[in-house]
Gaussian input, Z-matrix of N, CA and C with variables (Angstrom, degrees):
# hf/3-21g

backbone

0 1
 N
 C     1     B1
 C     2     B2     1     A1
 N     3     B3     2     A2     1     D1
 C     4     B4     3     A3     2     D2
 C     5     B5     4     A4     3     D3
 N     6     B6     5     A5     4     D4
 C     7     B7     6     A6     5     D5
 C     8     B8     7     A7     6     D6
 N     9     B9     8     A8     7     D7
 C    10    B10     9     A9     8     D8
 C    11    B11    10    A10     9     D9
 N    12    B12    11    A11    10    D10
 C    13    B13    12    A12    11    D11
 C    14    B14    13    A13    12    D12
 N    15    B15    14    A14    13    D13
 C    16    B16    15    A15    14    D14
 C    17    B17    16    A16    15    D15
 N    18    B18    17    A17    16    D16
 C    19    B19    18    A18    17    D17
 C    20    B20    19    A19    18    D18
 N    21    B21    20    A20    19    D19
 C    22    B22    21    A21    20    D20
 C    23    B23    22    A22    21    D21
 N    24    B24    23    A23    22    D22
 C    25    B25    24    A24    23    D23
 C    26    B26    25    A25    24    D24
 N    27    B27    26    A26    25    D25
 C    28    B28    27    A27    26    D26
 C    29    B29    28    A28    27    D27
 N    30    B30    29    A29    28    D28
 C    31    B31    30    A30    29    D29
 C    32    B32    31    A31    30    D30
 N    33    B33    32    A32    31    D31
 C    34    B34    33    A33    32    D32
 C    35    B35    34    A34    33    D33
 N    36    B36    35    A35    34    D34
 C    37    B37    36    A36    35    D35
 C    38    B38    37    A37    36    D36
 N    39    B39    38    A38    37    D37
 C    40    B40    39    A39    38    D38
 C    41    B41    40    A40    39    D39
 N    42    B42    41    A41    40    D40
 C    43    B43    42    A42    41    D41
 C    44    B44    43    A43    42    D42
 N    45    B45    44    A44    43    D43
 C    46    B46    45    A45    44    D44
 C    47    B47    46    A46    45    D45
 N    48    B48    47    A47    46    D46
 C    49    B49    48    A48    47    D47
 C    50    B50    49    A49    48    D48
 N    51    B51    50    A50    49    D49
 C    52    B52    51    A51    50    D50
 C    53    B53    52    A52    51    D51
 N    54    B54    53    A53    52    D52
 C    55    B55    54    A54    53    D53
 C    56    B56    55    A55    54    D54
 N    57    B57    56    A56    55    D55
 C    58    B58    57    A57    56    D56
 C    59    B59    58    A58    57    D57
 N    60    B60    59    A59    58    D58
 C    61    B61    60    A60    59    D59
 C    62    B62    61    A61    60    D60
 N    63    B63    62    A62    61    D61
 C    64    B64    63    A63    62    D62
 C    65    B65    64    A64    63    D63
 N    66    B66    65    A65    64    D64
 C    67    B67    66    A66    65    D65
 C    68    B68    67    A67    66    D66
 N    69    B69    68    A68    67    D67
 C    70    B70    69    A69    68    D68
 C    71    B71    70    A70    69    D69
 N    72    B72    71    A71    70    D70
 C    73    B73    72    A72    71    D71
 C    74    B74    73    A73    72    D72
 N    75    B75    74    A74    73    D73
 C    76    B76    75    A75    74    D74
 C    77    B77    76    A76    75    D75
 N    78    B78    77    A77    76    D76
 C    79    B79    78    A78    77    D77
 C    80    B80    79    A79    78    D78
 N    81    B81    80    A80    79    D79
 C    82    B82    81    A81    80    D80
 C    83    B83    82    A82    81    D81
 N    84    B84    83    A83    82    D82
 C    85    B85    84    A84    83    D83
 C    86    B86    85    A85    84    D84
 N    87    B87    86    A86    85    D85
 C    88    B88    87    A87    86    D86
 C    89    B89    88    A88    87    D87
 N    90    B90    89    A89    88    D88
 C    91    B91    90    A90    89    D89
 C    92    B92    91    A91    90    D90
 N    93    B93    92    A92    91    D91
 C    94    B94    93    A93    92    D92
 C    95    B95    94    A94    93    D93
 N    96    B96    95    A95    94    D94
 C    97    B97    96    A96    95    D95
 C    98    B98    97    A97    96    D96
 N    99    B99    98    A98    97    D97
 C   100   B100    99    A99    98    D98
 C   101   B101   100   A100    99    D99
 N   102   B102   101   A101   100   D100
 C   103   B103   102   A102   101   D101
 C   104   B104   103   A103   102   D102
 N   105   B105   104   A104   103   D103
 C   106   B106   105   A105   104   D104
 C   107   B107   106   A106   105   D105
 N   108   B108   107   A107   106   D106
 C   109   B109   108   A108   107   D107
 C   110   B110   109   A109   108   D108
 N   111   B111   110   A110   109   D109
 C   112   B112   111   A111   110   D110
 C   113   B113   112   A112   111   D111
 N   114   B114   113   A113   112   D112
 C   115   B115   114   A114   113   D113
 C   116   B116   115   A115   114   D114
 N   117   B117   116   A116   115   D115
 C   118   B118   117   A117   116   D116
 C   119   B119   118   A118   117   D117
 N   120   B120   119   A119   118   D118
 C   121   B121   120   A120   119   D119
 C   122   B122   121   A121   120   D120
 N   123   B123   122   A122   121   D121
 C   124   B124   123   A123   122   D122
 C   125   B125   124   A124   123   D123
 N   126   B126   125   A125   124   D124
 C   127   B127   126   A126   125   D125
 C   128   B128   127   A127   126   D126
 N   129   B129   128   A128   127   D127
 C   130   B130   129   A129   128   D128
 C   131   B131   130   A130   129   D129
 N   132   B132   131   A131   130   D130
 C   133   B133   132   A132   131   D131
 C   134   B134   133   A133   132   D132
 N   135   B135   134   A134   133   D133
 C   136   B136   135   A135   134   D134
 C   137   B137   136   A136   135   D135
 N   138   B138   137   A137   136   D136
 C   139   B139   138   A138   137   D137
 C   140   B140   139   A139   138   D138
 N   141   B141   140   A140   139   D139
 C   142   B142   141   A141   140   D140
 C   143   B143   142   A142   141   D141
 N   144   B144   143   A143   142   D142
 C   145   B145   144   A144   143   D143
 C   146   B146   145   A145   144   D144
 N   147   B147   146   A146   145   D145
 C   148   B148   147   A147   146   D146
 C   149   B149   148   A148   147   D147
 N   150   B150   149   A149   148   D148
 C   151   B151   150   A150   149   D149
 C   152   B152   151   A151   150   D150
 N   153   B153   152   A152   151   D151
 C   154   B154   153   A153   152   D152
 C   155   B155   154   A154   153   D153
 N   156   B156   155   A155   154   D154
 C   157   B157   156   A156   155   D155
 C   158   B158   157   A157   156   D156
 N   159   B159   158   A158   157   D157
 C   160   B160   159   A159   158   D158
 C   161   B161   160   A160   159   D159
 N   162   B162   161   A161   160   D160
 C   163   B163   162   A162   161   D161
 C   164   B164   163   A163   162   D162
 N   165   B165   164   A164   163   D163
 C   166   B166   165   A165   164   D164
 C   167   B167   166   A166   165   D165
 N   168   B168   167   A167   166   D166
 C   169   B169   168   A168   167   D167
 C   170   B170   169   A169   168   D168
 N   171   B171   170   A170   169   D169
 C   172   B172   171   A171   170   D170
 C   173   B173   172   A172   171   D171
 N   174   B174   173   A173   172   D172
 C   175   B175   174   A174   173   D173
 C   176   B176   175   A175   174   D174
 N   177   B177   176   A176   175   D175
 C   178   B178   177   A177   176   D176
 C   179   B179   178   A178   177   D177
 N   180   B180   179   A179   178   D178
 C   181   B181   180   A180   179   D179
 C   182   B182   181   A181   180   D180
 N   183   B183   182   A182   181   D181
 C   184   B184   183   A183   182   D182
 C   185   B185   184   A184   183   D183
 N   186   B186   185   A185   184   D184
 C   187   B187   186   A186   185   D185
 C   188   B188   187   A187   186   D186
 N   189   B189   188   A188   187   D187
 C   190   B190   189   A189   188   D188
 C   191   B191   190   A190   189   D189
 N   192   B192   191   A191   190   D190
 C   193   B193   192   A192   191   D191
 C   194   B194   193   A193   192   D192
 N   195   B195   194   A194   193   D193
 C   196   B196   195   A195   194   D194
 C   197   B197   196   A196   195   D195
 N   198   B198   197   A197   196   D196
 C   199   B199   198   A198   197   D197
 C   200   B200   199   A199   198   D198
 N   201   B201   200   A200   199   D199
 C   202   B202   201   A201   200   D200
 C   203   B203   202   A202   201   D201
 N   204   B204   203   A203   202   D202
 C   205   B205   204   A204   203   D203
 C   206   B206   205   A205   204   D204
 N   207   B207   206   A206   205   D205
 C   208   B208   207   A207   206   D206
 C   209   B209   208   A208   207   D207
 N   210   B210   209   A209   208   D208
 C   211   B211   210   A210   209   D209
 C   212   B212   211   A211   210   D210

   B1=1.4431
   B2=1.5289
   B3=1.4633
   B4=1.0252
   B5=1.5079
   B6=1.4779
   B7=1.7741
   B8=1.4918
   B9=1.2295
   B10=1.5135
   B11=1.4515
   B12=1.4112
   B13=1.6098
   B14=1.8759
   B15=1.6109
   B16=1.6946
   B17=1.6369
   B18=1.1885
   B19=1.4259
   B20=1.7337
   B21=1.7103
   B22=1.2240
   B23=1.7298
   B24=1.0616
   B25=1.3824
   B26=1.3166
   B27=1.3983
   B28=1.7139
   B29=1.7987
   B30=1.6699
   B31=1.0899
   B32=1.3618
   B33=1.2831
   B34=1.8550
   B35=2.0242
   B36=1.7152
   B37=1.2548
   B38=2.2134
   B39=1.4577
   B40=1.3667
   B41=1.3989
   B42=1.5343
   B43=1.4892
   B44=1.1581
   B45=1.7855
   B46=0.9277
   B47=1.6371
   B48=1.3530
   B49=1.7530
   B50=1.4566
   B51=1.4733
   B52=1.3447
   B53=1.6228
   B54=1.5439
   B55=0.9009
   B56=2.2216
   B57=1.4549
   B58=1.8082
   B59=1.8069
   B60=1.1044
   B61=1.6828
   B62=1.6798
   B63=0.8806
   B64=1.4868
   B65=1.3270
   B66=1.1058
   B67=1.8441
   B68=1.1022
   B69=1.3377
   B70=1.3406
   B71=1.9050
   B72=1.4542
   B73=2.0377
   B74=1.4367
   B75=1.6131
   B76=1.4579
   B77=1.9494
   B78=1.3507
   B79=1.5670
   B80=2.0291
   B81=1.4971
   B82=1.1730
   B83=1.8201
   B84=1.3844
   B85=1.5579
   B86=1.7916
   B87=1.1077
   B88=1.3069
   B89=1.1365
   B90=1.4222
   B91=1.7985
   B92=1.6704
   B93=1.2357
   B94=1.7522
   B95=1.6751
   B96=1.1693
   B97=1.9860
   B98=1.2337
   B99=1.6017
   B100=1.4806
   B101=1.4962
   B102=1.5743
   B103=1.7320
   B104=1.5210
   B105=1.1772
   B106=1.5363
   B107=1.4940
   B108=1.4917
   B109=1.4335
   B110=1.5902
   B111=1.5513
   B112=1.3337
   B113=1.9049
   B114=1.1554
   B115=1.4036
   B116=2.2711
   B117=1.5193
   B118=1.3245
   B119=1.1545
   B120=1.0840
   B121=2.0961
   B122=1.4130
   B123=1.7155
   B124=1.3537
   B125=1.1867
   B126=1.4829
   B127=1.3578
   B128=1.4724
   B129=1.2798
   B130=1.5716
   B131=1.5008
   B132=1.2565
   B133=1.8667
   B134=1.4498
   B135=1.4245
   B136=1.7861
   B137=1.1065
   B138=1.7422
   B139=0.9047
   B140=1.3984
   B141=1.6511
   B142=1.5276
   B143=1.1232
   B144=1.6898
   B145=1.7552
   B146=1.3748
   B147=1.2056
   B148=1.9997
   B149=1.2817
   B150=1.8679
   B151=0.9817
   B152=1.4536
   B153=1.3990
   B154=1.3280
   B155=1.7609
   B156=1.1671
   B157=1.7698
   B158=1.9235
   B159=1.1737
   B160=1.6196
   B161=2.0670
   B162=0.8886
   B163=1.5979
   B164=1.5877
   B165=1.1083
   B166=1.4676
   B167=2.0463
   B168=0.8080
   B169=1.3916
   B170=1.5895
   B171=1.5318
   B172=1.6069
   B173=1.4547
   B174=1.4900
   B175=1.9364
   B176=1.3082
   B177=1.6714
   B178=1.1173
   B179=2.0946
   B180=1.3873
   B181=1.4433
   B182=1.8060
   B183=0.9904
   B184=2.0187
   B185=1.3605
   B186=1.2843
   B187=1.2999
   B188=1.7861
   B189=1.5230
   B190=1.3810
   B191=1.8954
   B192=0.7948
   B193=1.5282
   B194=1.4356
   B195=1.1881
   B196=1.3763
   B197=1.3712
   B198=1.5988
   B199=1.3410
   B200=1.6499
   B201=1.1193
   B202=1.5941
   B203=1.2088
   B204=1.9490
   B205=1.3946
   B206=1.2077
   B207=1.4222
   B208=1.8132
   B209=2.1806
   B210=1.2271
   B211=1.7428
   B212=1.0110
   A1=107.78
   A2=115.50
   A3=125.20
   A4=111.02
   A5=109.78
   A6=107.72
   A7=112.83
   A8=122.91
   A9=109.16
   A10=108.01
   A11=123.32
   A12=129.84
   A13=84.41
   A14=83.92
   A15=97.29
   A16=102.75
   A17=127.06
   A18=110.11
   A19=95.89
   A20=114.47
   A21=139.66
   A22=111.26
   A23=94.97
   A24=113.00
   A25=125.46
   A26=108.07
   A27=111.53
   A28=85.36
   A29=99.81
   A30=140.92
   A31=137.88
   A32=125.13
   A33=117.11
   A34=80.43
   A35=108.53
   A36=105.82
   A37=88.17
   A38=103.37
   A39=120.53
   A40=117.84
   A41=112.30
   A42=136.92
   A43=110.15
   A44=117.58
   A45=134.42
   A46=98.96
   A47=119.29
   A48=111.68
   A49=111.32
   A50=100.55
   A51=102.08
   A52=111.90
   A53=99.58
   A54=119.70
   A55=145.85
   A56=91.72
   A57=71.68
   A58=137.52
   A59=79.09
   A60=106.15
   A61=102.60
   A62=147.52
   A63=158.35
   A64=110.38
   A65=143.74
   A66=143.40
   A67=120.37
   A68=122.52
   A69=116.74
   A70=89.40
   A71=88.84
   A72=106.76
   A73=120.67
   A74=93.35
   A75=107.36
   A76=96.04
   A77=110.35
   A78=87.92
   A79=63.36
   A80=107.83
   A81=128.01
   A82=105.14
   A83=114.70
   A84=112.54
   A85=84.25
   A86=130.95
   A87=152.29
   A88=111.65
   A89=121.62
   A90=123.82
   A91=107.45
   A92=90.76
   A93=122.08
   A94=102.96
   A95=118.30
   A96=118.22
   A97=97.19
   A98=93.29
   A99=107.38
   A100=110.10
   A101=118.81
   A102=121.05
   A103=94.65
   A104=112.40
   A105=132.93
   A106=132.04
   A107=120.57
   A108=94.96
   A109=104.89
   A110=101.53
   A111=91.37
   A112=98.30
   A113=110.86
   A114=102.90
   A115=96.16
   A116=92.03
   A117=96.58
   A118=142.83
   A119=114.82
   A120=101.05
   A121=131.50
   A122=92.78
   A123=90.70
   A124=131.43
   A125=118.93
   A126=128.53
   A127=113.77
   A128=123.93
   A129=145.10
   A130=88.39
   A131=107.75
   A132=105.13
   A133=119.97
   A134=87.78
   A135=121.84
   A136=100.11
   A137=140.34
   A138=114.17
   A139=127.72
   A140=106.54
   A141=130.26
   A142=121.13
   A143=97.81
   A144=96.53
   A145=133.04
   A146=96.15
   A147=108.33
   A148=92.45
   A149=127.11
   A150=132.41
   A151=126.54
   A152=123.04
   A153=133.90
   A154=106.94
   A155=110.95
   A156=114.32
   A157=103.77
   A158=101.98
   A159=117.16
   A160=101.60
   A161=119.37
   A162=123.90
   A163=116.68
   A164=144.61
   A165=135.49
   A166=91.37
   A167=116.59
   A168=117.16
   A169=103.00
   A170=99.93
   A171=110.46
   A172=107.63
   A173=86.28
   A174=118.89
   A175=91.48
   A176=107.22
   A177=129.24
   A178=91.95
   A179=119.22
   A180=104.16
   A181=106.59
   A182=122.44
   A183=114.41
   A184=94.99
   A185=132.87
   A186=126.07
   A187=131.66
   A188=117.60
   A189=122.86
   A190=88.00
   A191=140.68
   A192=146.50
   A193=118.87
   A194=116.64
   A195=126.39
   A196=94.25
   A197=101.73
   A198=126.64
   A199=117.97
   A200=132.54
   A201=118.94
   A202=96.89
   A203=117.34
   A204=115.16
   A205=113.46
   A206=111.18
   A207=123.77
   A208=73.38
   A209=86.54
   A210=91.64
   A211=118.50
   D1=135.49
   D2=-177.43
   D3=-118.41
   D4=131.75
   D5=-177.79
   D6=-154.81
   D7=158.84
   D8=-169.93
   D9=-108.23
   D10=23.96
   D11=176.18
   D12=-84.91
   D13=136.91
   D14=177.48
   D15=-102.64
   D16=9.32
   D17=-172.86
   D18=-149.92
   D19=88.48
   D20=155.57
   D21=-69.71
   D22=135.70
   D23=155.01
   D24=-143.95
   D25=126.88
   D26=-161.82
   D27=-110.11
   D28=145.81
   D29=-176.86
   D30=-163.91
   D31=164.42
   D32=-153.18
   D33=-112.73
   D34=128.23
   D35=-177.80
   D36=-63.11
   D37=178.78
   D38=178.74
   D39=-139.21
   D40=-40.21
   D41=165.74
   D42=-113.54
   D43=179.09
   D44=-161.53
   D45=-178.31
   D46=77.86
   D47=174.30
   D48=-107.09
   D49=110.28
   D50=169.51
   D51=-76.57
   D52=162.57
   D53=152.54
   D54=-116.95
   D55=-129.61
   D56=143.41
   D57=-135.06
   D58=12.45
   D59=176.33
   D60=-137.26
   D61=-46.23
   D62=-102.85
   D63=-154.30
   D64=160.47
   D65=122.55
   D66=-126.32
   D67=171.09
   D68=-169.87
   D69=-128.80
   D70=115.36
   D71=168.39
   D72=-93.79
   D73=115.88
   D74=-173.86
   D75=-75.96
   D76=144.87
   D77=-173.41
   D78=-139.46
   D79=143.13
   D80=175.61
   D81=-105.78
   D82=130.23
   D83=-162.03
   D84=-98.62
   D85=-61.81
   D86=-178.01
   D87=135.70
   D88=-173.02
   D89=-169.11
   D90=21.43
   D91=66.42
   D92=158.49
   D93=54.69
   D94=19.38
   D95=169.44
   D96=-104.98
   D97=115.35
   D98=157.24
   D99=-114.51
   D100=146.23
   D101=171.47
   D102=-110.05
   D103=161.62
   D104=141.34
   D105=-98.36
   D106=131.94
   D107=165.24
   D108=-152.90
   D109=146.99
   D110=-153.61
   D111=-97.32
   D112=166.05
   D113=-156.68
   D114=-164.18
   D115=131.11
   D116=169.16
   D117=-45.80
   D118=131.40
   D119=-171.69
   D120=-69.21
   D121=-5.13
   D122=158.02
   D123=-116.42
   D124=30.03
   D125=158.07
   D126=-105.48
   D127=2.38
   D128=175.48
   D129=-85.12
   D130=-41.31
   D131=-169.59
   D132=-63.09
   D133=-44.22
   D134=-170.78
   D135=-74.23
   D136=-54.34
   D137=-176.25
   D138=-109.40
   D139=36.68
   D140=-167.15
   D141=16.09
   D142=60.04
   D143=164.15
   D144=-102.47
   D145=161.25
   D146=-144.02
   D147=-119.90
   D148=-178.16
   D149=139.37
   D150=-91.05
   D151=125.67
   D152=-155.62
   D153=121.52
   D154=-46.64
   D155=-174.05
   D156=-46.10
   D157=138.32
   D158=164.23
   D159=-71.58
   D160=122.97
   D161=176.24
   D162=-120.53
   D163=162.64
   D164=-172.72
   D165=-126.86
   D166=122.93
   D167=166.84
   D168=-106.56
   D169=120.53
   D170=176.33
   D171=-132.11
   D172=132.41
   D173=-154.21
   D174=-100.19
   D175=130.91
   D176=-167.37
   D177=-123.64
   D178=165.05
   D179=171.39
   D180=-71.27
   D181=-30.24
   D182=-174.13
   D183=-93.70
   D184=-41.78
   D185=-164.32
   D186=-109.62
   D187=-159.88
   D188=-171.58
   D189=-137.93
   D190=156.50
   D191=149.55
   D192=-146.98
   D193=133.79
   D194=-176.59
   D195=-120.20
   D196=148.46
   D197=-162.83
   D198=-142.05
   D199=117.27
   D200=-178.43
   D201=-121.95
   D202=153.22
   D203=161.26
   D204=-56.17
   D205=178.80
   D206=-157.30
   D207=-111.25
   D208=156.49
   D209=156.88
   D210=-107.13

């Protein structure tokens, strides 16, 4: 995967709170950093994320983006 956010952080999601448009993804970094980022439910769909999945959150200055390899 190729992307032009310079500041990834890969982490194992832990949560998963939906809402009704929205959820908010607990993404665990390890040695006690955790991020959040909240993300549409239908890109949770699209990119079938679970709790347990490894996710990359890449920090943009306005935003959060989560990213998974393709299989």
């Amino acid at each position: 995967m190729k992307i032009s956010a310079s500041n990834k952080l890969r982490g194992k999601i832990t949560e998963i709170i939906p809402g009704s448009c929205t959820a908010k993804v607990k993404l665990d970094l390890g040695y006690g950093n955790i991020i959040f980022a909240i993300v549409i439910i239908d890109s949770i769909k699209y990119l079938k994320l679970k709790v347990g999945d490894v996710a990359c959150a890449m920090l943009n200055p306005t935003q959060v983006v989560l990213g998974v390899e393709e299989d």
